[in-house]
LUMVOTI-240432 format. One record per residue (C-alpha): residue number from 1; residue in three letters; x, y, z. Coordinates in Angstrom, 1 decimal, m for minus. Layout:
# LUMVOTI-240432
@seq=NUM | type=ALA | u=X | v=Y | w=Z
...
This chain:
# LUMVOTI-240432
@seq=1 | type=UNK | u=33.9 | v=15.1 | w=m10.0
@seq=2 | type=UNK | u=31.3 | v=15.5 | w=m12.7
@seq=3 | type=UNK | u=31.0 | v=12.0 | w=m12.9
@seq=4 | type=UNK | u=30.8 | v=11.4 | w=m9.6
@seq=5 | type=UNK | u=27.7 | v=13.9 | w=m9.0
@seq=6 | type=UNK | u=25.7 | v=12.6 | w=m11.7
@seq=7 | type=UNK | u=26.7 | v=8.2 | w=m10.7
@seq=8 | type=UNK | u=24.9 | v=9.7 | w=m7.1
@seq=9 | type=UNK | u=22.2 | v=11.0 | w=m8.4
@seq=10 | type=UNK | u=21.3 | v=8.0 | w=m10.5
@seq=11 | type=UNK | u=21.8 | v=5.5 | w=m7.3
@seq=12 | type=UNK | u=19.8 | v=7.8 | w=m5.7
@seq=13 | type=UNK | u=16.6 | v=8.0 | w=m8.6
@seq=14 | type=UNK | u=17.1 | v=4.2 | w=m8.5
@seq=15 | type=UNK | u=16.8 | v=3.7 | w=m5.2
@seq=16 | type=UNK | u=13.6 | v=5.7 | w=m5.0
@seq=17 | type=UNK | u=12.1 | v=4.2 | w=m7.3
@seq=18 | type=UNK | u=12.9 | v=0.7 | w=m5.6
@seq=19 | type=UNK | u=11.5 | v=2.0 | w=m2.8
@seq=20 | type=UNK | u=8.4 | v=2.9 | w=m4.3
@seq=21 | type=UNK | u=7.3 | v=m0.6 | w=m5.4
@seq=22 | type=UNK | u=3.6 | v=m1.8 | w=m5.2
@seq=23 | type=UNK | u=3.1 | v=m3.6 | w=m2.0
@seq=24 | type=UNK | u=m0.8 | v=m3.4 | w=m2.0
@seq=25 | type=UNK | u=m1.1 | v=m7.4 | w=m1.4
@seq=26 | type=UNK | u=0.3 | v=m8.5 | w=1.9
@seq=27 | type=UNK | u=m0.8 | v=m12.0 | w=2.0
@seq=28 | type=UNK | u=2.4 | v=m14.0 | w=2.4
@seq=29 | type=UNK | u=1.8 | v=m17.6 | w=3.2
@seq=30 | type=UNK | u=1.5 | v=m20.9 | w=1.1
@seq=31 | type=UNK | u=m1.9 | v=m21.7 | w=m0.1
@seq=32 | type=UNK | u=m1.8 | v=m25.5 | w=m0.6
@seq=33 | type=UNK | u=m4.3 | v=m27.9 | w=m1.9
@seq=34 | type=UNK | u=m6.1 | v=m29.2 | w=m5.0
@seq=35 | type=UNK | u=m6.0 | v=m25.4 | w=m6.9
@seq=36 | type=UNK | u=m6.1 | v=m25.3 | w=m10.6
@seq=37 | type=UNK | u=m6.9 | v=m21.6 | w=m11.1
@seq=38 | type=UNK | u=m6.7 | v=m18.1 | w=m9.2
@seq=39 | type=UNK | u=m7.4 | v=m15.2 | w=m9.2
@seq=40 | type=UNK | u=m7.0 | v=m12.0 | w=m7.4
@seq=41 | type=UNK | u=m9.0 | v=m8.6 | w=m7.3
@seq=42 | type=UNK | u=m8.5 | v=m5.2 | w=m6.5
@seq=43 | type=UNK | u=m9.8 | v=m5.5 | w=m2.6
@seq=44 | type=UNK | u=m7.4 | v=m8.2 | w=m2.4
@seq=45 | type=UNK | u=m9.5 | v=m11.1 | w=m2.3
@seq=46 | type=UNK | u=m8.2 | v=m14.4 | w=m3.4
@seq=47 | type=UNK | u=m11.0 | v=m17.1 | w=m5.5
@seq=48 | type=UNK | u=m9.3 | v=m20.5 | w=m5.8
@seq=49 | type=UNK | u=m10.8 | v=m22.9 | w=m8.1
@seq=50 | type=UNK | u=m10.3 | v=m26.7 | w=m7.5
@seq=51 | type=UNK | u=m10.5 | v=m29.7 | w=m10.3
@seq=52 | type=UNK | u=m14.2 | v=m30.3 | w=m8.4
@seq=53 | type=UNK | u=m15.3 | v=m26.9 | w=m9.5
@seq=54 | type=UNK | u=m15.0 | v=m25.5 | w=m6.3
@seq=55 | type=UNK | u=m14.7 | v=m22.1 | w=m6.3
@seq=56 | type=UNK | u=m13.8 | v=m20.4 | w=m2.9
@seq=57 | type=UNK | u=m13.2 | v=m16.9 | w=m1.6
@seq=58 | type=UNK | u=m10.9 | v=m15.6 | w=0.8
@seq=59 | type=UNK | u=m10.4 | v=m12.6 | w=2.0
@seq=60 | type=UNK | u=m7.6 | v=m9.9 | w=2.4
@seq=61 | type=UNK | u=m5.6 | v=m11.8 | w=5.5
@seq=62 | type=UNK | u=m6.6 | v=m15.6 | w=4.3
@seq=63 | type=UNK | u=m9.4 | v=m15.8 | w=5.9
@seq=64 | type=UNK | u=m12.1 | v=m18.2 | w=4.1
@seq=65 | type=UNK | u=m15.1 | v=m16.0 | w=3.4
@seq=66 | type=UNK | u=m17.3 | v=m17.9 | w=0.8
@seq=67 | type=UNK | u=m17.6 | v=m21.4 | w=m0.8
@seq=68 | type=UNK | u=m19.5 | v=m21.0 | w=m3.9
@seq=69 | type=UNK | u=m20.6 | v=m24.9 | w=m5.1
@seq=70 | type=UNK | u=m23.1 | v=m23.8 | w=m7.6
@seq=71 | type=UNK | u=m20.8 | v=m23.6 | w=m10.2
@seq=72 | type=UNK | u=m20.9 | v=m27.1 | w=m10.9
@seq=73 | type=UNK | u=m24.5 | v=m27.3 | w=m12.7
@seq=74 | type=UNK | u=m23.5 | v=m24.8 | w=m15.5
@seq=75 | type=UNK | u=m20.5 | v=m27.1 | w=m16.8
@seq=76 | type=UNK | u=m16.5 | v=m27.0 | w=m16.2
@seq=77 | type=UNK | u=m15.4 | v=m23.6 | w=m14.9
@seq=78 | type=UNK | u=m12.2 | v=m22.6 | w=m17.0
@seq=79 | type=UNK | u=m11.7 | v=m19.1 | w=m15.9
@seq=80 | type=UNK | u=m13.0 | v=m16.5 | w=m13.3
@seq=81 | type=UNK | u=m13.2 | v=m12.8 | w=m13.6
@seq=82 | type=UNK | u=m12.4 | v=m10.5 | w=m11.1
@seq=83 | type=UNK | u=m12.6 | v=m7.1 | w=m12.6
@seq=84 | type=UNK | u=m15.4 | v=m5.9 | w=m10.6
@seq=85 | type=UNK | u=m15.4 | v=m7.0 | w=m7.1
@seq=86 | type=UNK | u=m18.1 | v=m5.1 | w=m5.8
């Protein structure tokens, strides 16, 4: 019976913890296209960069927010930071 109490109570622990999984990005869809990097920061906005060195922005639901072309003067982008969004 012992056993039995304490199997419960560790379905249970696991089960909350399962439950309590980090489901702050909801953007579930298939981004397709020429993307060689991404990138994703703490509003949830997503920057793709393409092999033109195109980078673009979309927001929180997929929407397309900014195309940044600029980027292409100053050389080959190779990464993009995101750890300040504002």
């Amino acid at each position: 019976m012992k056993r039995f109490v304490v199997n419960i109570f560790f379905l249970i622990l696991s089960l909350n913890i399962l439950a309590q999984a980090d489901t702050a990005f909801k953007f579930i869809r298939t981004i397709k296209g020429d993307i060689e990097n991404f990138a994703v920061d703490d509003l949830d906005n997503i920057y793709l960069l393409n092999s033109r060195n195109q980078l673009k922005k979309l927001n929180a639901n997929g929407d397309s927010v900014a195309i940044f072309n600029d980027v292409k003067r100053f050389g080959k982008a190779w990464s993009i930071d995101v750890s300040n969004p504002l």
